[in-house]
KEGULUM-536990 format. One record per residue: residue number from 0; residue in one letter; x, y, z of N, C-alpha, C, CB in turn. Coordinates in steps of 0.1 Angstrom, whole numbers. Glycine has a CB too. Example, Ala and Ser with C-alpha at 12.3 -4.5 7.8 and 13.67 -1.06 7.14 Angstrom:
2
+-----+------+-------+-------+-------+-------+-------+-------+-------+-------+-------+-------+-------+-------+
! seq ! type !   n_x !   n_y !   n_z !  ca_x !  ca_y !  ca_z !   c_x !   c_y !   c_z !  cb_x !  cb_y !  cb_z !
+-----+------+-------+-------+-------+-------+-------+-------+-------+-------+-------+-------+-------+-------+
!   0 !    A !   132 !   -57 !    78 !   123 !   -45 !    78 !   132 !   -33 !    78 !   113 !   -45 !    90 !
!   1 !    S !   128 !   -22 !    71 !   137 !   -11 !    71 !   129 !     0 !    79 !   141 !    -6 !    57 !
+-----+------+-------+-------+-------+-------+-------+-------+-------+-------+-------+-------+-------+-------+
***
This chain:
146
+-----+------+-------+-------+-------+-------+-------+-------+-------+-------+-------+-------+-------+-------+
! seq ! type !   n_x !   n_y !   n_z !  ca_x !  ca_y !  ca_z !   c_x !   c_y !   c_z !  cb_x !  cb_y !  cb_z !
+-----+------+-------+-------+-------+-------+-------+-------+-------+-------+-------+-------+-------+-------+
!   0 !    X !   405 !  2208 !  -472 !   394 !  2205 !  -481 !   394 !  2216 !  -493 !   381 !  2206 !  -473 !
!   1 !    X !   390 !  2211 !  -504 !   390 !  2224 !  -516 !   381 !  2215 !  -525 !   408 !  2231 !  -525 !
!   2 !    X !   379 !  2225 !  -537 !   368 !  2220 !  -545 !   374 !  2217 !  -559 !   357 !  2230 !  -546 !
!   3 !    X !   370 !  2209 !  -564 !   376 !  2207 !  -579 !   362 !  2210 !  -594 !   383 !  2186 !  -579 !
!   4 !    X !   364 !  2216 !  -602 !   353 !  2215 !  -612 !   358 !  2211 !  -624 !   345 !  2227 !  -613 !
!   5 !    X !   354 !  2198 !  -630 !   360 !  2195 !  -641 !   351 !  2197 !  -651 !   366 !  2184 !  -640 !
!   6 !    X !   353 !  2209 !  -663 !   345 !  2210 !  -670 !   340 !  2201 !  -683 !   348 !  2220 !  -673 !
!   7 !    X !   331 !  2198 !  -689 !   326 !  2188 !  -693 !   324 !  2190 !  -712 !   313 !  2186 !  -684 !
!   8 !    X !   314 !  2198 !  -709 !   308 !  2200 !  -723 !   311 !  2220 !  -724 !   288 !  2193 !  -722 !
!   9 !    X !   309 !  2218 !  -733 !   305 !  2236 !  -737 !   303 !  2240 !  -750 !   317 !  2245 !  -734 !
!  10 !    X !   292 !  2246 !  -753 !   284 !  2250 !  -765 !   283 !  2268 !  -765 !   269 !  2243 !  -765 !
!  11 !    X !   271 !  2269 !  -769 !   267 !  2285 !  -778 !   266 !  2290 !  -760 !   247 !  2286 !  -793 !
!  12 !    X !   256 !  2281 !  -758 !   245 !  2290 !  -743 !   255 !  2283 !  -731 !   222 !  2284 !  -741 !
!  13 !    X !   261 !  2276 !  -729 !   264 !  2269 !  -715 !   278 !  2259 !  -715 !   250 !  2259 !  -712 !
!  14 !    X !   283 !  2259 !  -705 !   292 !  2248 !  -703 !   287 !  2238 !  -690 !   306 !  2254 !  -700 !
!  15 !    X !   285 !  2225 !  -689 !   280 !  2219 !  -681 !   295 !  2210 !  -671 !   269 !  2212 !  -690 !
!  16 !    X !   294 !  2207 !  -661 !   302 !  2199 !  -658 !   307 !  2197 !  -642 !   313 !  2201 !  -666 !
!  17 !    X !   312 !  2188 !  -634 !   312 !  2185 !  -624 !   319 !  2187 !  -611 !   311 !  2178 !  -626 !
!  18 !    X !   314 !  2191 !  -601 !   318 !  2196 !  -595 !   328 !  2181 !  -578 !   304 !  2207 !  -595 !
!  19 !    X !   337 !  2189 !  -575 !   342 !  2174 !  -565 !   344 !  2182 !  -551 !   362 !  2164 !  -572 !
!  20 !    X !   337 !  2179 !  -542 !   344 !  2183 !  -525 !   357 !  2171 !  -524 !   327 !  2180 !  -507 !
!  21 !    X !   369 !  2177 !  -527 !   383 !  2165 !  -521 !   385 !  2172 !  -507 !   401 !  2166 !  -533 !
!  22 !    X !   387 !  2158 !  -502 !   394 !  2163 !  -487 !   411 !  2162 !  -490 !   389 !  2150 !  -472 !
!  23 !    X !   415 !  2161 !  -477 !   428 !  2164 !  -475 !   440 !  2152 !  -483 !   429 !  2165 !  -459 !
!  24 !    X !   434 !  2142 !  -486 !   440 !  2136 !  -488 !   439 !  2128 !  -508 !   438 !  2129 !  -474 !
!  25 !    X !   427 !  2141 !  -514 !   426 !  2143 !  -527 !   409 !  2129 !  -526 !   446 !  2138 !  -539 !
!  26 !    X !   404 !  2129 !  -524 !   392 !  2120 !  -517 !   384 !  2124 !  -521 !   388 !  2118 !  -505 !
!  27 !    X !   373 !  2125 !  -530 !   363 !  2132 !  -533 !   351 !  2125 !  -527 !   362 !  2135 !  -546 !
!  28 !    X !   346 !  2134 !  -513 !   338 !  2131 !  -503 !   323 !  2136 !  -510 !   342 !  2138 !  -488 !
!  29 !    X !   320 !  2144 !  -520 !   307 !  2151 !  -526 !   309 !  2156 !  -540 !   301 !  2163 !  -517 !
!  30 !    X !   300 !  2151 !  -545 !   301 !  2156 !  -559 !   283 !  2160 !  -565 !   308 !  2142 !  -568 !
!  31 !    X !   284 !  2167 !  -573 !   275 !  2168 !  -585 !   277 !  2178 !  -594 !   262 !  2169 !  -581 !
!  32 !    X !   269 !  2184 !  -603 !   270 !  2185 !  -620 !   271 !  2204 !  -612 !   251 !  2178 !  -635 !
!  33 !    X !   275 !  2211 !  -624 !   278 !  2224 !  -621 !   272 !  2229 !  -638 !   297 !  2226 !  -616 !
!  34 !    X !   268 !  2242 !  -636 !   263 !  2249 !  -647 !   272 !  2264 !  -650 !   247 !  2253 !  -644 !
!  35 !    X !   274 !  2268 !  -660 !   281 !  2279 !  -658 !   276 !  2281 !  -678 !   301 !  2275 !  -652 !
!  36 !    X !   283 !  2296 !  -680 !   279 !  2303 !  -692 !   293 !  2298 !  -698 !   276 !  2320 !  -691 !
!  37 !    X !   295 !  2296 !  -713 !   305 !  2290 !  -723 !   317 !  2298 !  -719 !   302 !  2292 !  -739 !
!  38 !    X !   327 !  2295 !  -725 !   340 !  2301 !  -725 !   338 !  2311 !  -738 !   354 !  2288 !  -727 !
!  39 !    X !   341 !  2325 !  -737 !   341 !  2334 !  -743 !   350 !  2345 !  -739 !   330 !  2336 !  -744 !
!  40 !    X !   362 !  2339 !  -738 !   376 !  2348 !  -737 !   376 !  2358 !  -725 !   378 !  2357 !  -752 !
!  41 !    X !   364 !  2349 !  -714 !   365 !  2357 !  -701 !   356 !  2372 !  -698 !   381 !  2362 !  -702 !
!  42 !    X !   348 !  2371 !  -710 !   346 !  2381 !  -709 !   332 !  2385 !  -700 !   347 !  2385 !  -721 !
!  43 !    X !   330 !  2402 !  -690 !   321 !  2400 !  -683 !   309 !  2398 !  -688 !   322 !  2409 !  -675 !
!  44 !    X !   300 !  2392 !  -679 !   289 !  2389 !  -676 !   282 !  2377 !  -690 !   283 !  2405 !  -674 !
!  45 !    X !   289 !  2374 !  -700 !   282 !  2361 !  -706 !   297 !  2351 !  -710 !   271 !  2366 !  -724 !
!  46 !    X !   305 !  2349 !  -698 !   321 !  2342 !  -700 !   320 !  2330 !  -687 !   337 !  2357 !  -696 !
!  47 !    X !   325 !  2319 !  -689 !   328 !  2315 !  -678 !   342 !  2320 !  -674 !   326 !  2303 !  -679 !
!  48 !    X !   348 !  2316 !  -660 !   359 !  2321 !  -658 !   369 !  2315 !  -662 !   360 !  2324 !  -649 !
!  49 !    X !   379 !  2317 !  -667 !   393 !  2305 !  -669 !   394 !  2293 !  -662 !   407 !  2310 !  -666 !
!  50 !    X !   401 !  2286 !  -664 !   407 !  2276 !  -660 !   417 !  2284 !  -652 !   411 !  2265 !  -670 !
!  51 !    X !   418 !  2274 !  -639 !   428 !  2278 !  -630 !   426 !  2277 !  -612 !   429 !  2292 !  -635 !
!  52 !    X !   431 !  2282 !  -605 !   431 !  2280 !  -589 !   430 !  2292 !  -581 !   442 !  2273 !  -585 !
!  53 !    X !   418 !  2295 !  -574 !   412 !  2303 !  -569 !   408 !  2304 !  -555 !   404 !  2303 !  -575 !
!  54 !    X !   408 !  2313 !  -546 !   406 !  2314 !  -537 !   391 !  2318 !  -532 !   416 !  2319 !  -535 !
!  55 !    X !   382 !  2307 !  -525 !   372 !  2312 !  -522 !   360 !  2313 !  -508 !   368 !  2308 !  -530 !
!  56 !    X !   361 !  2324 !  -505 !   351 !  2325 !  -488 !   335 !  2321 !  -489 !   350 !  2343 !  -481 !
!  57 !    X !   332 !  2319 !  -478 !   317 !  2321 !  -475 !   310 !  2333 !  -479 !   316 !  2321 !  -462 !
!  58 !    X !   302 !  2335 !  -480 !   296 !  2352 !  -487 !   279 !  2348 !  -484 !   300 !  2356 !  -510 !
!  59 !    X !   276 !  2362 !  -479 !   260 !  2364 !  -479 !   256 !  2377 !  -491 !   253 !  2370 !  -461 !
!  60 !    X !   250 !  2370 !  -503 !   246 !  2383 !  -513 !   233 !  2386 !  -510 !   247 !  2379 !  -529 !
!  61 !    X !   228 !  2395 !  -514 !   216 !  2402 !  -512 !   208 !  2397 !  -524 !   217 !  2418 !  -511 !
!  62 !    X !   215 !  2394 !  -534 !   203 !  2384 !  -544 !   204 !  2372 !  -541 !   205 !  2383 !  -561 !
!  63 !    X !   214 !  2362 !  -537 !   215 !  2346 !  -535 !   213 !  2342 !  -524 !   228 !  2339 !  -537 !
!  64 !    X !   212 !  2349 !  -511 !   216 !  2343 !  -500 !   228 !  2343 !  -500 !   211 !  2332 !  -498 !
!  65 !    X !   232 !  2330 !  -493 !   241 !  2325 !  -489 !   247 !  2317 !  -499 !   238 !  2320 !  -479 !
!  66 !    X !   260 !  2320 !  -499 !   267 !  2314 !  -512 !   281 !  2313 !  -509 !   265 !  2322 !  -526 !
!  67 !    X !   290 !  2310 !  -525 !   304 !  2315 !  -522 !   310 !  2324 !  -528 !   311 !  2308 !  -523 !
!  68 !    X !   320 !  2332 !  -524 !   325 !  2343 !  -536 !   341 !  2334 !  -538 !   326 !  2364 !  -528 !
!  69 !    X !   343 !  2334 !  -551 !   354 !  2333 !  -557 !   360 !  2344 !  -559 !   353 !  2328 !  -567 !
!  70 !    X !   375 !  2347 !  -556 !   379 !  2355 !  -551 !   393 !  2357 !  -563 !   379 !  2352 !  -536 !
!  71 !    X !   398 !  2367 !  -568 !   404 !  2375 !  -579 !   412 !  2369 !  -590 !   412 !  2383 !  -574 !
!  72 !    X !   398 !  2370 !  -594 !   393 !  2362 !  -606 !   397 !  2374 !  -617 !   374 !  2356 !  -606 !
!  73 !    X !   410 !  2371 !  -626 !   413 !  2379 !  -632 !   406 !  2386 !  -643 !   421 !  2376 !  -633 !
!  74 !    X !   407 !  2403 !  -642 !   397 !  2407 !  -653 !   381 !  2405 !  -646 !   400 !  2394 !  -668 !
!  75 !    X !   373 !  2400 !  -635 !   361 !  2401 !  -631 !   361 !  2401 !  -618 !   353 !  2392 !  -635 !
!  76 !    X !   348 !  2405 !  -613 !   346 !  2409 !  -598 !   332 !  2396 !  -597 !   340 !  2432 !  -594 !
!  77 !    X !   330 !  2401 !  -584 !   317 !  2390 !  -576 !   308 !  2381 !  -590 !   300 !  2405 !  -565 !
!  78 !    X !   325 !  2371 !  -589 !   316 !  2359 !  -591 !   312 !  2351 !  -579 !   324 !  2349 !  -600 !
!  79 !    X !   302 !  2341 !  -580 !   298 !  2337 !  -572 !   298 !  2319 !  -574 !   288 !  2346 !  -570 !
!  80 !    X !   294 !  2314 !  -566 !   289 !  2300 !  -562 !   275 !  2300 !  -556 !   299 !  2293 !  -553 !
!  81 !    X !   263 !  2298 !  -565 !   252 !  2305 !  -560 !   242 !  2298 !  -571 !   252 !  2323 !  -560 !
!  82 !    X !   228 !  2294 !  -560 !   216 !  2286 !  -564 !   213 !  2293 !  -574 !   205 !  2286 !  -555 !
!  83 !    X !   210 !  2286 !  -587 !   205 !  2288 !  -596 !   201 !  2273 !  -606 !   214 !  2297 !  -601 !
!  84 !    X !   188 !  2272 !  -618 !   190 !  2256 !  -630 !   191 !  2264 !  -636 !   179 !  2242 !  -636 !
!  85 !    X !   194 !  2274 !  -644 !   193 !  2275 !  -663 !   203 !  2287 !  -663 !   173 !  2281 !  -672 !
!  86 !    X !   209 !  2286 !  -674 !   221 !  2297 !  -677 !   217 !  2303 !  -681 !   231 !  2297 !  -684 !
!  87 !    X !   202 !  2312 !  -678 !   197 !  2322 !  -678 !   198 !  2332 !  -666 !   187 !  2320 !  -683 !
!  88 !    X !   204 !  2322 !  -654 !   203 !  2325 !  -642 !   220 !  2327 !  -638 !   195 !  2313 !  -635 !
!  89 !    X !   222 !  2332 !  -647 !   242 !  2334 !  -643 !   245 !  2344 !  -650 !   255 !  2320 !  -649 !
!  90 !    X !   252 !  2354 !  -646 !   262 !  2362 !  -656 !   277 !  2359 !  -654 !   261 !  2378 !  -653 !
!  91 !    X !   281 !  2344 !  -652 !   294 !  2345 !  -649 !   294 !  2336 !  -640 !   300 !  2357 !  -646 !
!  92 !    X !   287 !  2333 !  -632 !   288 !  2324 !  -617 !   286 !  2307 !  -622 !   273 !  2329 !  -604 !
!  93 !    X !   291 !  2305 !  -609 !   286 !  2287 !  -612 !   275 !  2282 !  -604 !   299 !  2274 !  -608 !
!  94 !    X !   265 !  2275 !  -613 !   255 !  2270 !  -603 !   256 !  2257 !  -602 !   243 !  2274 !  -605 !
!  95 !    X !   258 !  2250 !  -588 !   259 !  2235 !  -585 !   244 !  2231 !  -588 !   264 !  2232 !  -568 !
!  96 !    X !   237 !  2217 !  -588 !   228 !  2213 !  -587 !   229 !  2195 !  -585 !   223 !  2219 !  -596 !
!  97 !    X !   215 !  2193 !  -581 !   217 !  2177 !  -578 !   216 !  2168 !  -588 !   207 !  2171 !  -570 !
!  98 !    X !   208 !  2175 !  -603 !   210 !  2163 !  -611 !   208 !  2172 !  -624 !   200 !  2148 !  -609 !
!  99 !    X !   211 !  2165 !  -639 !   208 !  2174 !  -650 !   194 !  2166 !  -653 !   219 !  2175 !  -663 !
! 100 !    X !   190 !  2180 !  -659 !   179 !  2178 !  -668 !   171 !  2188 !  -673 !   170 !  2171 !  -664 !
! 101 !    X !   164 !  2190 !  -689 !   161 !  2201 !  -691 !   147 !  2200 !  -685 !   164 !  2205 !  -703 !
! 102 !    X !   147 !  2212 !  -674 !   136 !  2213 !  -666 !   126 !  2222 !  -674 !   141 !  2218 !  -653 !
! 103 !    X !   127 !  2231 !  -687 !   120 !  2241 !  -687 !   121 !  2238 !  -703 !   123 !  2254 !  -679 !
! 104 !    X !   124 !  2226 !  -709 !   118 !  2223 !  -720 !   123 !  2232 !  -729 !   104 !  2223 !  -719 !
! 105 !    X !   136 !  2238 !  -730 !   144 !  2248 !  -741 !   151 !  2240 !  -748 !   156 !  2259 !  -735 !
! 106 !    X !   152 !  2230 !  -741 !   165 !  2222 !  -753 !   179 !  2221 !  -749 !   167 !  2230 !  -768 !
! 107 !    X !   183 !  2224 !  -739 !   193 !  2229 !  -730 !   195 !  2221 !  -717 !   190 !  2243 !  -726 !
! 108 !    X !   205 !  2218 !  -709 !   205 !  2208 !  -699 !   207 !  2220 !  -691 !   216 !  2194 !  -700 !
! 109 !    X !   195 !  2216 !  -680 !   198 !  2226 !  -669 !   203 !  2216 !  -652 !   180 !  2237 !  -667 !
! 110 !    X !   202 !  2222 !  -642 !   210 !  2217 !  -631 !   191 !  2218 !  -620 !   228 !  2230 !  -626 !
! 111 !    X !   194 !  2205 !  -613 !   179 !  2207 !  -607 !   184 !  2207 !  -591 !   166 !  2191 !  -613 !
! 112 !    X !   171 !  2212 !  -586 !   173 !  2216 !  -571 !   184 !  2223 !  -565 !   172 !  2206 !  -565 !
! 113 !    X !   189 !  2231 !  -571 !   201 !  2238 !  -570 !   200 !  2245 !  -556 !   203 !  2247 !  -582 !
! 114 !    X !   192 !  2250 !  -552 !   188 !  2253 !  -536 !   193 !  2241 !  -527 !   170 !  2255 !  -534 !
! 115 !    X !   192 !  2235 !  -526 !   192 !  2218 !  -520 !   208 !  2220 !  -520 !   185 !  2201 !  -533 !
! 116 !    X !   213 !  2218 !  -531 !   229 !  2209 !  -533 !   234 !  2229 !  -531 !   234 !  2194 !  -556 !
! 117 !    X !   230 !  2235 !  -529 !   239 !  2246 !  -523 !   237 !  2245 !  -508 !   235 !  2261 !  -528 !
! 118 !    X !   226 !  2242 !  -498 !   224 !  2239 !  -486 !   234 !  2230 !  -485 !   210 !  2235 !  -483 !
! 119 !    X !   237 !  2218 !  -492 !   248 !  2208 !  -486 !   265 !  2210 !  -484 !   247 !  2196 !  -495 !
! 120 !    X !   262 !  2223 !  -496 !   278 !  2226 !  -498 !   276 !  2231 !  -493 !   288 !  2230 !  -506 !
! 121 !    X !   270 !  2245 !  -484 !   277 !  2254 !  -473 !   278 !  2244 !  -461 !   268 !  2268 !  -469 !
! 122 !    X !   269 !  2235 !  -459 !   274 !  2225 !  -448 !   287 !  2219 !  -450 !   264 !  2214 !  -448 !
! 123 !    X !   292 !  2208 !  -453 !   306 !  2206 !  -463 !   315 !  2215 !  -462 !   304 !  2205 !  -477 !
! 124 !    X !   318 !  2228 !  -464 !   324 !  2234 !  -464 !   334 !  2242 !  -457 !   319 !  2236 !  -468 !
! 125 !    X !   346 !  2245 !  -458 !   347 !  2256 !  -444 !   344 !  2271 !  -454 !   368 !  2256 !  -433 !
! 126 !    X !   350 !  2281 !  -442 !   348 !  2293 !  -443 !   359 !  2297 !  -454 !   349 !  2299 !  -429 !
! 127 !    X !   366 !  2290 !  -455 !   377 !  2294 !  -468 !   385 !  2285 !  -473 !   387 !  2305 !  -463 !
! 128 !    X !   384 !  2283 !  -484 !   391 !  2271 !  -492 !   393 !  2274 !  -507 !   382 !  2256 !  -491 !
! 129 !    X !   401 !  2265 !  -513 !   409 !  2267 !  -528 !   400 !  2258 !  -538 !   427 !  2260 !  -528 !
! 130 !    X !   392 !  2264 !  -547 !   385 !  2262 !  -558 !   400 !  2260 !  -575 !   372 !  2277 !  -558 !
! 131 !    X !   397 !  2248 !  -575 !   404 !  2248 !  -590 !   396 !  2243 !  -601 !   416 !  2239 !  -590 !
! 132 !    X !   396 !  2252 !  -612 !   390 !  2241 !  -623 !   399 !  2242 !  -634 !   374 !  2243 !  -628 !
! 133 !    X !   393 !  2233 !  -642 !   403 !  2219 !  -650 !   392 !  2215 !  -663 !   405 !  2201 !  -637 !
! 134 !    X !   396 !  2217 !  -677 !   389 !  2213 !  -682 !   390 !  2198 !  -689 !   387 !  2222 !  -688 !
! 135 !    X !   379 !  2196 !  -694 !   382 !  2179 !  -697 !   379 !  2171 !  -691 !   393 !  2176 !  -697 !
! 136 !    X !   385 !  2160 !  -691 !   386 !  2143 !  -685 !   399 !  2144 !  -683 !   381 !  2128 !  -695 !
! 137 !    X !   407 !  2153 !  -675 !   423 !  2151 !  -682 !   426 !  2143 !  -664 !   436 !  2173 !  -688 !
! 138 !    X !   415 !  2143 !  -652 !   422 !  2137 !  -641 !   416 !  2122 !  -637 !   422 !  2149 !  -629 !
! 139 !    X !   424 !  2115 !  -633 !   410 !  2103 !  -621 !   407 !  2107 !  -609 !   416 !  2085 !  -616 !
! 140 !    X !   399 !  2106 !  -606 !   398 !  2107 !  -591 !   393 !  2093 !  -583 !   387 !  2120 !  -587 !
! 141 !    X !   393 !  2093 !  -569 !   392 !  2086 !  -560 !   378 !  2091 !  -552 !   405 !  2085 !  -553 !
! 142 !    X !   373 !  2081 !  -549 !   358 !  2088 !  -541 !   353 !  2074 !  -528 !   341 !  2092 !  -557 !
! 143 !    X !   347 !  2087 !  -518 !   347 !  2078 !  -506 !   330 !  2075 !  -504 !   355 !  2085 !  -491 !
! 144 !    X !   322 !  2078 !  -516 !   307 !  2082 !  -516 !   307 !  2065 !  -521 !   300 !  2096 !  -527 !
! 145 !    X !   293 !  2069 !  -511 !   286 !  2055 !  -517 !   274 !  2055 !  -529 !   280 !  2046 !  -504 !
+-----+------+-------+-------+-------+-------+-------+-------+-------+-------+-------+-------+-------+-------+
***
């Protein structure tokens, strides 16, 4: 099992885009929208992270709970996979959620119930698996959701 995030959009304040649980056989068993801070040449705390394939565990933070840590992530430390809607709520991390919408009326698409659709991924999940992301529409996928 591993995770795929194909990035979507990206502006001044945010990059928006989706997130895939593939099983073993490239299957995307769960999906929804992912939030993260723009591409800004990586840099800490207002960057998303590159494109590329990553290694990532289970993790308990003392601000998120329970989350995931993405693991050497070149050039940054404790990114995370961790509840959060608005990219005011990230220095760098990605926050999954169940659906878009701007919840707080900025003008900005945020990610909703993000508590929720992180409860489902640590369920879903194992204890250690391979995160890739990908920008674009550059793949198809296959999906076993109804």
């Amino acid at each position: 099992m591993r995770l795929l995030i194909e990035r979507m959009t990206d502006d001044t304040k945010q990059t928006i885009g989706r997130m895939f649980v593939l099983d073993e056989e490239d299957f995307s068993t769960h999906d929804c929208p992912v939030l993260e801070l723009p591409w800004k040449e990586n840099k800490r705390r207002v960057s998303c992270i590159p494109v590329g394939k990553y290694q990532v565990i289970k993790h308990r933070s003392r601000t998120f709970g329970n989350c995931f840590w993405v693991l050497d992530v070149p050039g940054r430390s404790e990114i995370l996979i961790h509840k959060g809607n608005y990219h005011s709520n990230t220095l760098g991390c990605i926050l999954p959620g169940i659906d878009l919408s701007d919840i707080n009326q900025d003008g900005y698409v945020d990610v909703t119930a993000s508590g929720d659709q992180m409860k489902k991924l640590l369920d879903l999940l194992p204890k250690k698996f391979e995160l890739e992301i990908i920008n674009g529409y550059a793949i198809q996928w296959n999906s076993k959701q109804e």
